[in-house]
C-alpha positions in Angstrom: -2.1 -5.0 6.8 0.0 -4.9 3.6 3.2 -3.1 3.6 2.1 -0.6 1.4 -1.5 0.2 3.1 0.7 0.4 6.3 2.8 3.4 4.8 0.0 4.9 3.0 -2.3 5.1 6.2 0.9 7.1 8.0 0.9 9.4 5.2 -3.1 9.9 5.6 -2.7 10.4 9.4 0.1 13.0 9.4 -1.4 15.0 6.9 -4.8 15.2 7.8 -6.7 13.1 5.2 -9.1 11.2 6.1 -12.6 10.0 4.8 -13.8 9.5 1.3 -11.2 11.8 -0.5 -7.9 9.8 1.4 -9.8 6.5 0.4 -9.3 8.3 -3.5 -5.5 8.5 -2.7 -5.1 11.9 -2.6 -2.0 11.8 -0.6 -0.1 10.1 -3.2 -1.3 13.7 -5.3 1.8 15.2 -5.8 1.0 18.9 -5.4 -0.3 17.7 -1.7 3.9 15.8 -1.4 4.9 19.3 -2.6 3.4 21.8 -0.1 4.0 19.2 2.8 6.4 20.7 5.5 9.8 19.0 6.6 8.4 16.6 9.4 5.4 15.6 7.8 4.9 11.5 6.4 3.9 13.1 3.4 6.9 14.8 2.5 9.0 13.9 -0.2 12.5 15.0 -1.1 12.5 17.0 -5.0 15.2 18.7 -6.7 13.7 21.8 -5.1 14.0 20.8 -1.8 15.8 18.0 -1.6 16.8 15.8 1.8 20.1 15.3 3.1 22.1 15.8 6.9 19.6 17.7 9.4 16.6 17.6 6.7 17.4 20.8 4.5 20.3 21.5 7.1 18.6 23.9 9.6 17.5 20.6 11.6 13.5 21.5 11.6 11.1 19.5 11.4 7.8 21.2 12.4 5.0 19.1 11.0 7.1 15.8 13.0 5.1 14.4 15.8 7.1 11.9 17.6 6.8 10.6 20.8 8.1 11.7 24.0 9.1 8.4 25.6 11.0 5.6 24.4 13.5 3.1 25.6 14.9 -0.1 24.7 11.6 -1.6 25.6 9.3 1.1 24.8 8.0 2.6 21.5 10.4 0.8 19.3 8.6 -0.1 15.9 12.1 -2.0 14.9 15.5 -1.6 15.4 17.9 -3.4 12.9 21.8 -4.0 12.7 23.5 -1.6 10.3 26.8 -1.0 11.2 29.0 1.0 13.1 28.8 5.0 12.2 28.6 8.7 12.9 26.2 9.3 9.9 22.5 9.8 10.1 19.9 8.6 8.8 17.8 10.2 5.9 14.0 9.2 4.7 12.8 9.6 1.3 9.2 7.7 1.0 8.6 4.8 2.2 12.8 4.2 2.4 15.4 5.1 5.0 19.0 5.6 3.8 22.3 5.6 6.4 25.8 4.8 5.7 27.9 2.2 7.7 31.8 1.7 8.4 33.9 1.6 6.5 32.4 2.2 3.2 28.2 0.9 3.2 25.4 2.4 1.7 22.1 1.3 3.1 18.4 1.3 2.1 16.2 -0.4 4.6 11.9 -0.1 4.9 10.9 2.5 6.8 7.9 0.9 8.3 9.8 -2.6 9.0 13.2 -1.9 9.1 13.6 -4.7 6.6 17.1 -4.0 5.0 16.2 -3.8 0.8 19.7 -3.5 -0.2 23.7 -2.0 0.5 26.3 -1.3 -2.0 30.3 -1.4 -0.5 32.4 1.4 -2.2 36.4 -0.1 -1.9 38.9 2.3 -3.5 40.5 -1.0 -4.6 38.0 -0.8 -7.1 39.1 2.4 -8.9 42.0 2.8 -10.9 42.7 5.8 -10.3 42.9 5.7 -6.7 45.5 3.0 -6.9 47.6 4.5 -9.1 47.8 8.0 -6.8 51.1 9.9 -5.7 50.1 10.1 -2.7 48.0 6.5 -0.5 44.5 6.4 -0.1 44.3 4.9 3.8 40.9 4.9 5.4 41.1 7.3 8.6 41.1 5.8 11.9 38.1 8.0 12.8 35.6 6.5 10.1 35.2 7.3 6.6 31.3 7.0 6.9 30.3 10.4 8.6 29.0 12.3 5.7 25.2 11.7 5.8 23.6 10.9 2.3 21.4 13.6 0.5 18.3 12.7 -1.8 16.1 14.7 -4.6 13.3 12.3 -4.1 14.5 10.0 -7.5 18.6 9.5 -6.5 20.5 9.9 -3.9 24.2 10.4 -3.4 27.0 9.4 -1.2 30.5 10.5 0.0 33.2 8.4 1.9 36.0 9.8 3.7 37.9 8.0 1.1 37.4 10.2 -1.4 34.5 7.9 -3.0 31.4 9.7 -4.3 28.4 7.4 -6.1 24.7 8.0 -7.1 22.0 5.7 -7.6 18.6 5.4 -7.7 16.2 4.2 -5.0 16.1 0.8 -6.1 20.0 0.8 -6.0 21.0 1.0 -9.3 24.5 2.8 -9.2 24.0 5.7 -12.2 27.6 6.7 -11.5 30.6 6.5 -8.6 34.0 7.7 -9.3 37.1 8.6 -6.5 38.6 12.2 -6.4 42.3 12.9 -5.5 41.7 15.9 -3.4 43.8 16.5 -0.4 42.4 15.7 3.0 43.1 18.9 5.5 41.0 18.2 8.5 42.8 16.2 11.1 40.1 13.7 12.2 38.8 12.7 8.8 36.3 14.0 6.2 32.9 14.4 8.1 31.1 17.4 6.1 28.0 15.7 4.0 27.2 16.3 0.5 25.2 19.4 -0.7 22.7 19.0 -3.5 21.4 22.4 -4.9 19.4 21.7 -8.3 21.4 19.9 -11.1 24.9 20.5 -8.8 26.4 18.3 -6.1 28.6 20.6 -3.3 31.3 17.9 -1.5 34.0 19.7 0.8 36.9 17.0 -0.1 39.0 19.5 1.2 38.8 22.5 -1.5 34.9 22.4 -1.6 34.4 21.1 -5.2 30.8 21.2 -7.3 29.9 18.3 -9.1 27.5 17.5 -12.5 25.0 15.9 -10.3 23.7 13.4 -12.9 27.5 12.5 -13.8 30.0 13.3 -11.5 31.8 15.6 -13.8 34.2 18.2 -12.2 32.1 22.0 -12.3 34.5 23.6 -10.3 37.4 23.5 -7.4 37.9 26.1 -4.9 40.7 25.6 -2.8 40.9 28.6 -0.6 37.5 27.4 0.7 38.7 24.9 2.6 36.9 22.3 4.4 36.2 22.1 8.5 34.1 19.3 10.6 30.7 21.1 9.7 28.1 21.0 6.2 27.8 24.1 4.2 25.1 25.8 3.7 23.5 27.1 0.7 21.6 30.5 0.7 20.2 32.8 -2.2 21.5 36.4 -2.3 19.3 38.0 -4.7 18.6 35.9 -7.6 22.1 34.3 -7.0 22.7 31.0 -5.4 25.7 30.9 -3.3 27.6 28.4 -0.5 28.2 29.6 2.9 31.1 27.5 3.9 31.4 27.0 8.2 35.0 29.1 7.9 32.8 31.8 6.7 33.6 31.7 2.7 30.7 32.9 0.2 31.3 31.0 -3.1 29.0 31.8 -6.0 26.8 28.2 -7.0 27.7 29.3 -10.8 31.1 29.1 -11.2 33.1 28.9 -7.4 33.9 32.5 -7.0 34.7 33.4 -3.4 32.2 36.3 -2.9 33.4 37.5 0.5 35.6 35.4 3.2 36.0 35.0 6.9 32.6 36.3 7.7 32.5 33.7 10.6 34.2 30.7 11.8 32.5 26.9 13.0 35.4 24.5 13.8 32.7 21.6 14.3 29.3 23.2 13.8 27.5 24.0 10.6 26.5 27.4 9.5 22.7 28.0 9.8 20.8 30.3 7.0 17.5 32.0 8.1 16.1 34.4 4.8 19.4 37.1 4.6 20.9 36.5 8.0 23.8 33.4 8.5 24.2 32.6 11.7 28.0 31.4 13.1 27.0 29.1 16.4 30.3 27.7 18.4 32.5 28.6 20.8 32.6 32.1 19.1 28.9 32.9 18.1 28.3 35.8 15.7 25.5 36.8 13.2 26.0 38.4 9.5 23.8 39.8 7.2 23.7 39.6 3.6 23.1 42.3 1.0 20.2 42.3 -0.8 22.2 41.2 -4.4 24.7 39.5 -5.0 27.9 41.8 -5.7 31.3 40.7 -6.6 32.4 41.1 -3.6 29.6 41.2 -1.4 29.8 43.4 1.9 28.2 41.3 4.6 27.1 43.2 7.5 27.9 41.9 11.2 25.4 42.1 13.3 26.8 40.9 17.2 29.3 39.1 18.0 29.7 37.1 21.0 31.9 34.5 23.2 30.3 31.1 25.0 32.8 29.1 27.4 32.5 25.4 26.0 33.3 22.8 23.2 30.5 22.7 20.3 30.0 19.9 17.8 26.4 20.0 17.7 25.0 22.3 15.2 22.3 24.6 16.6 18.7 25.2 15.8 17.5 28.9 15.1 13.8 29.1 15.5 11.4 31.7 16.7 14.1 34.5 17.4 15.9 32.2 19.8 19.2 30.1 19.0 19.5 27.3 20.6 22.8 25.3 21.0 24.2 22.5 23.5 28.1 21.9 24.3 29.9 18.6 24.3 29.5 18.8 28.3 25.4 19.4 27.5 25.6 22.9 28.9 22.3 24.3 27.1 22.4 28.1 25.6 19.0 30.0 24.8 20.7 33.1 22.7 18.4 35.8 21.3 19.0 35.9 17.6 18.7 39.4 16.9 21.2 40.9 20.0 23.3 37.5 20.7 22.4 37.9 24.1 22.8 35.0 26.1 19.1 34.5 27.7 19.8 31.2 29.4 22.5 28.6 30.1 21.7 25.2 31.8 23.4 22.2 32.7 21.1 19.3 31.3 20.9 16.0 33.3 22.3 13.7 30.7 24.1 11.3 33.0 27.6 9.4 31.9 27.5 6.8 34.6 28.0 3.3 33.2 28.2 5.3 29.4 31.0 7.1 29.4 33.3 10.0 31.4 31.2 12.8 30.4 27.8 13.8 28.1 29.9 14.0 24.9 27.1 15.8 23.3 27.9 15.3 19.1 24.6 14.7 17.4 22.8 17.8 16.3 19.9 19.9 18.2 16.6 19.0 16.6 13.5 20.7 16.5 11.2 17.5 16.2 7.4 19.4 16.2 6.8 21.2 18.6 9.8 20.4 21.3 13.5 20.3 21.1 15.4 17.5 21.0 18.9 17.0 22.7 20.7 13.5 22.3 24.4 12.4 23.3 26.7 9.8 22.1 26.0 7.5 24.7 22.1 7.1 23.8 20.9 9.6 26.5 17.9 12.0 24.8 16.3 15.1 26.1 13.2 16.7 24.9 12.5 20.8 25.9 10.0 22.9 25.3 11.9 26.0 22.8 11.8 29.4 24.8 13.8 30.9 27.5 12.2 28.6 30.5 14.2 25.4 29.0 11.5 23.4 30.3 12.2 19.5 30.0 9.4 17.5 28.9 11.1 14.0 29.1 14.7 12.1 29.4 15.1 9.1 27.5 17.8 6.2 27.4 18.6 3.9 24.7 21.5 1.1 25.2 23.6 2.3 23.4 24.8 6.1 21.4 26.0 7.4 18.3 27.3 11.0 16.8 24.5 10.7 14.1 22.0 13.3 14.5 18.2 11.6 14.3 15.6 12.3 11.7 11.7 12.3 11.8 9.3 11.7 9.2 5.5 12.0 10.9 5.5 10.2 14.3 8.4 7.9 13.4 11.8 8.9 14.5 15.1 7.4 13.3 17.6 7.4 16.0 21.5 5.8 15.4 22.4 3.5 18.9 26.0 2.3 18.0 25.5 -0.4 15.4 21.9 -0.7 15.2 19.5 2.1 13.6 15.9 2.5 15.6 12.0 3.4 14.4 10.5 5.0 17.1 6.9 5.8 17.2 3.7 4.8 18.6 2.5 0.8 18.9 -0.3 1.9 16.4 2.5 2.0 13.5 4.0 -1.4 14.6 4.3 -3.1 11.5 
């Protein structure tokens, strides 16, 4: 089987065509690509709903059918060297994109692994950067966190560095240019890119909206100032707006700081559902929008709660329930309309011959129908969502990252240290 049959039979599969009118090539219709659900082979990243960290940043991926068992031995497609990193992987097509240390850009083939190309961005080679008051030094904590984000045509990247670049799939760079904005999170830049329509949202340190297609300067907000986690975007009325994870509204249009402090995520990111933003961390609280978009708005809090713990991983809101994992892998099922806490576990992800504890970093996932819980250390658990916390299967892979994995059908991308793994049944093996 060709490469391209290969990929176009996954799409047929995960989206249910079969028979005379697949063998037409109806999945490559693009009205089909556009009503496919995040998960799903046949989805494909637009300007509308384009593909960056944790999917479209809630981390769902309902129409994803992965496995439930894998190990180093079992259920691997491919796994192929990329480089050391906390990023994650993102899939647009038939390509997966992931950034490396110290300053990589990747595009390998999602049904081989086959690496198509990488672009390096040095600040050596920018001017500007060379020239600044104050040094550009790479962070001893990586400069490749920030996951990329994709409209389906481009996609765009940000380094640590201060480096942003677009290009298009094949790797042509349409534009890269390095931005003197102060750094003021301790442990380096690790919020990823935002891309809502024509504008690009990076939280240098003042959050900062790009010309997408040029890199142009919209606007600079510095009293919206960055933390570990992604922003979110969310429509108030007909008005597009960033919910930033120290709680700051900022209008899309022109950077205006709608309301502040509405919530606070030291490491986790804020999560949207319709006119409710939810705040999930050691502090966990839940604030409702206005139905337009006044200047100010008047958000209205909802609950407001305390968890004992440390959270990096951002949580999943699903179904009424919230559901969010320490760094220790102490597991919360919260009921999203009360903040009650309706169950608190201890998972079995074990840190003998890994580590001195769980160190749970990467993201909650809902991959289909089950949950899915991973560590640094390559440890992964799979739930079933509801207040039972059911576990369906463990799973061990040799080795962990912070990147938060990302399905596309029944193929799963999952970062082990420096290698990036496609998971899925033997009947994809390439």
């Amino acid at each position: 089987m060709t490469q391209a049959a290969g990929w176009l039979l996954i799409v047929l599969v995960a989206s249910g065509l079969t028979g005379p009118a697949a063998r037409c090539g109806l999945a490559a219709d693009p009205t089909a690509q556009a009503t496919a659900s995040p998960g799903s082979a046949a989805f494909r990243p637009s300007a509308d709903r384009p593909v960056g960290w944790r999917g479209d940043g809630g981390g769902q991926y309902p129409s994803a059918d992965p496995v439930s068992r894998w190990s180093e031995k079992e259920n691997v497609l491919w796994k192929t060297e990329v480089g050391a990193g906390q990023s994650s992987p993102i899939v647009v097509g038939p390509r997966v994109f992931i950034t490396a240390e110290p300053d990589w850009l990747i595009c390998l083939d999602a049904e081989t692994g086959k690496e198509t190309w990488r672009k390096a961005h040095k600040v050596s080679d920018f001017p500007a950067a060379s020239d600044a008051k104050r040094p550009v030094r790479p962070s001893e904590y990586g400069d490749a966190t920030p996951t990329p984000v994709s409209d389906g045509n481009r996609i765009w990247v940000f380094f640590g560095t201060g480096i942003v670049a677009c290009y298009d799939l094949d790797g042509k760079c349409r534009w890269a240019n390095w931005y003197d904005m102060r750094r003021v999170t301790t442990y380096g830049r690790t919020a990823s890119p935002l891309l809502v329509g024509d504008r690009l949202l990076v939280h240098f340190g003042p959050l900062v909206c790009l010309d997408a297609a040029t890199g142009r300067v919209l606007w600079q907000d510095d009293g919206a100032k960055a933390a570990y986690g992604t922003p979110a975007p969310a429509r108030i009325g007909d008005v597009d707006v960033v919910v930033t994870p120290k709680g700051h509204v900022v209008r899309l249009a022109d950077g205006k700081v709608l309301a502040a402090d509405l919530g606070n995520c030291m490491y986790t990111s804020p999560v949207v559902q319709g006119r409710v933003v939810y705040f999930i961390g050691a502090s966990i609280t839940a604030v409702e929008f206005p139905d337009k978009a006044d200047d100010p708005i008047k958000g209205r809090e909802l609950w407001y709660a305390e968890l004992d713990g440390e959270f990096y991983a951002s949580p999943v809101v699903h179904d009424g329930r919230i559901y969010t994992v320490d760094r220790a892998a102490n597991y919360f099922v919260i009921d999203a309309a009360t903040g009650k806490t309706l169950l608190k576990k201890t998972l079995e992800m074990p840190p003998a011959g890994r580590s001195e504890a769980p160190n749970v970093y990467p993201s909650i996932c809902l991959a289909g129908k089950r949950l899915l819980i991973c560590n640094d250390a390559g440890d992964a658990t799979l739930l079933e969502p509801g207040d039972q916390g059911s576990v369906v299967a463990r799973n061990a892979l040799p080795g962990g990252s912070g990147g938060t994995p990302t399905l596309s059908g029944q193929r799963m991308f999952l970062r082990c240290g420096k290698v990036l793994y496609g998971l899925g049944p033997a009947l994809l093996r390439p």
